[in-house]
Each structure stands twice: as C-alpha cells, then as structure tokens.
Residue, then its C-alpha position, 0 to 999 in steps of 0.5 A: x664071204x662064208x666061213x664053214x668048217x666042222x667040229x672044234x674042241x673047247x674044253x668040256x663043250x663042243x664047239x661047231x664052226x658058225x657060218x657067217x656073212x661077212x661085211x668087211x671093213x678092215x680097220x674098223x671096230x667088230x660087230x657081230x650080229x646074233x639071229x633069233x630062232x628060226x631066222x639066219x644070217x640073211x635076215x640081217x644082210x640088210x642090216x649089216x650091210x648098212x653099218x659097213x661104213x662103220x664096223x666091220x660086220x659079222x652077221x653069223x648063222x647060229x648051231x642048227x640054223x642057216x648054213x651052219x652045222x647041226x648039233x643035238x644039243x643047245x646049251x648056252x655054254x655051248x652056243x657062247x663056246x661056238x662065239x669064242x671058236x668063231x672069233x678064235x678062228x677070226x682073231x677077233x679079240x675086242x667086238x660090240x655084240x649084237x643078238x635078237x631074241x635067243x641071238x640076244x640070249x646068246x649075246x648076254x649070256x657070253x658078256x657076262x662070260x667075257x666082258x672083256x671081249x664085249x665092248x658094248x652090247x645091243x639086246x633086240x627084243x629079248x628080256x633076262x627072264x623065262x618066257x612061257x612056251x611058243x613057236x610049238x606050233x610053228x615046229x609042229x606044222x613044219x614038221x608035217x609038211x612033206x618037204x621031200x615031195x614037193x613041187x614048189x615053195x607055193x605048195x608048201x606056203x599052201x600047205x601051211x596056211x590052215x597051220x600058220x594063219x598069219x601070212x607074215x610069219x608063214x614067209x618067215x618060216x619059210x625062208x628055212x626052206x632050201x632048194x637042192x639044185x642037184x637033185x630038184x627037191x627041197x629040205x628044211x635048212x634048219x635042224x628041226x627035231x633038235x630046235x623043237x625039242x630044245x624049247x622048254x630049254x630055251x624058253x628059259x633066262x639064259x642068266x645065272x643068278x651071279x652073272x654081270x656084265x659092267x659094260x654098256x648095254x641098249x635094249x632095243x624094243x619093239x613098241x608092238x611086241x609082247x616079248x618084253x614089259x614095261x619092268x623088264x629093263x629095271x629088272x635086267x639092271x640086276x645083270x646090266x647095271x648100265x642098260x639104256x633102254x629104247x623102244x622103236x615105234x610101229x614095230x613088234x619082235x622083228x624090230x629090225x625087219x618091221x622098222x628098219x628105218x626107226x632101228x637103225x635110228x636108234x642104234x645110230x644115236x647110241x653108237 
C-alpha cells in the first residue's frame, strides 16, 4: 500500500507527505525504516517483508526520493518534521526506528528529538560525525545523461560506464530511473539538482552537541565498509550512552543488500 499526499505545515518547517510501502501486521509493534541517499523504499521491500511476522513495517521513501515529493530544501528538522507528519497522519505514537546511512541520520537526529517516540533505534553503517565529500561524481554523471532522449535503461548504463566504473553501483544509481508508460520516455525519480546541491550539508553530523537519546541503540556495520571506524561507536556513546555495536561479515555499506542473511542475524539476536 502507498501513502501520498502534498504540503503540511509544522510549525516553522514544511513538512511533504513521504510516501512509504506498507507491510501490515495490526497489532504488532511499529518499525519504520529510513533509506539512504539515492536508495528508496524498494531497496528494503525485502528487508521488510521479512520482519512482517513480527512488526508492523513501514519502509518510507525520504524528501526528493522514490515516490515521494520534491523539495529544495534538506534540513534535518525538516526531514525529523516530515517523520513526525507521516506518523501523525498514521496515528503512530510509540515505533522502533530504523535508518541507513543519511536514513540513519535521520533516524538519530529525531530520537534525540523525540526519545519518547522511539522505543529502540537501529543505526546501519552511518556514524554521528562529519564525512569527507562523496557521491559528487555519482550526481555529476547522472546529471549528464540525457534521460528524456533515450531509447532504453541499457543505454543509459552504457552511458554511464566510462563515469561510474564499478557495475554495482551504476544498478544502484539506476534504480532511480523511471519509466513514464504514457509518454515512453524516462526521467530521474529522484530530485537531483536539490540532493546534489545538498552534500556539503549532508556530509555533516546531523547531532547537536547537546543532543541525547536514553534508549537502546544497535549499531550495525559492514566489516567491508569504510563509512565507520573502529572509534566511532565509543565516540557516538556521547549521544547514545546504550549503543550495542554489531559488525556483519562480508558486506560493505549496503549491509542489508550485500548479506541479508548476516543482517537479519544480527537484528534478530537484538530484537
């Protein structure tokens, strides 16, 4: 099922109505799942279908990704104020909260806001610091490809390549690209000029220095990725005083796509 909706008000931030896909199971606890830049709702379809049996799944799309609105602006308030509207508009009052990588700092910087929303936290491989700059290739080559003008997704993956060289991340990128059935042409589902000129900001620790979050908190980290040190859990205890970290063998920042098997594993001896 897919929520949609337009603009909402909440107090000095506006607020868009995220989209999400919908794993019900009334009754049971809430999990919310946050996806990182340039990933969507779909990427963890999977993931949330699996924990069905036992939550009741709401994997949402953020501001200017997958099927949810566009907006020029990415501020973490606003992005914590379009959770709150989703789950206003849900009368959810009570969720376990789940983000991958700007997901996750999404995901702490609205514990920290509302610990008395969150039960329990899940961090996947995303630290509480500043990182240096990334992914401006990544806009910049997907920004070059004349989406309006092509015949088909393999010339576009061939338009790619000499950009993006690893073929992995080149079918990441381009499950952003959409198919418009009415007019047979295609266009980028994500808001690229907002999200690429939104990096420098982004790149930062979504944290204030003053910010807590009481409640229990899993770190989960790929043993292959880069995006977390072997200091970044005792450092983030500054914010989470309970972080439990877990590292997943064999898999690098997509935790969730590279070992499902190991992930699910280690939220499951957690939960």
């Amino acid at each position: 099922m897919s929520d949609k909706g337009g603009i909402l008000v909440e107090g000095l931030c506006m607020a868009v109505a995220l989209h999400s896909l919908r794993f019900k199971n009334p009754g049971a606890p809430v999990l919310v799942v946050l996806h990182g830049l340039l990933g969507s709702s779909r990427n963890w379809s999977t993931i949330g279908r699996t924990l069905q049996d036992r939550f009741d799944v709401h994997v949402l799309d953020l501001r200017n990704h997958g099927s949810s609105p566009h907006s020029d602006a990415m501020r973490w308030s606003e992005m914590c104020e379009d959770l709150q509207a989703y789950l206003d508009l849900h009368e959810l009052e009570s969720i376990e909260l789940m983000g991958h990588s700007l997901g996750g700092k999404v995901a702490m910087r609205y514990a920290c806001e509302r610990p008395e929303v969150v039960e329990r936290l899940m961090i996947v491989d995303i630290a509480a610091k500043p990182y240096p700059p990334y992914h401006d290739n990544e806009f910049r080559a997907m920004k070059r490809i004349p989406v309006a003008e092509l015949a088909n997704r393999k010339e576009a993956e061939e338009l790619l390549e000499p950009m993006v060289l690893d073929w992995a991340l080149r079918q990441f990128l381009l499950t952003n690209l959409a198919h418009d059935e009415a007019s047979g042409t295609f266009r980028w589902q994500v808001n690229l000029e907002a999200l690429h000129a939104s990096l420098p900001h982004i790149r930062q620790n979504s944290l204030l220095e003053t910010d807590r979050y009481e409640g229990p908190v899993l770190l989960v980290r790929g043993a292959n990725s880069d995006f977390i040190d072997d200091d970044d859990a005792n450092e983030m205890l500054h914010w989470f005083p309970h972080l439990h970290e877990e590292m997943v063998p064999s898999a690098g920042h997509n935790v969730h796509v590279e070992n499902r098997k190991g992930f699910l594993e280690v939220l499951d001896a957690w939960l």
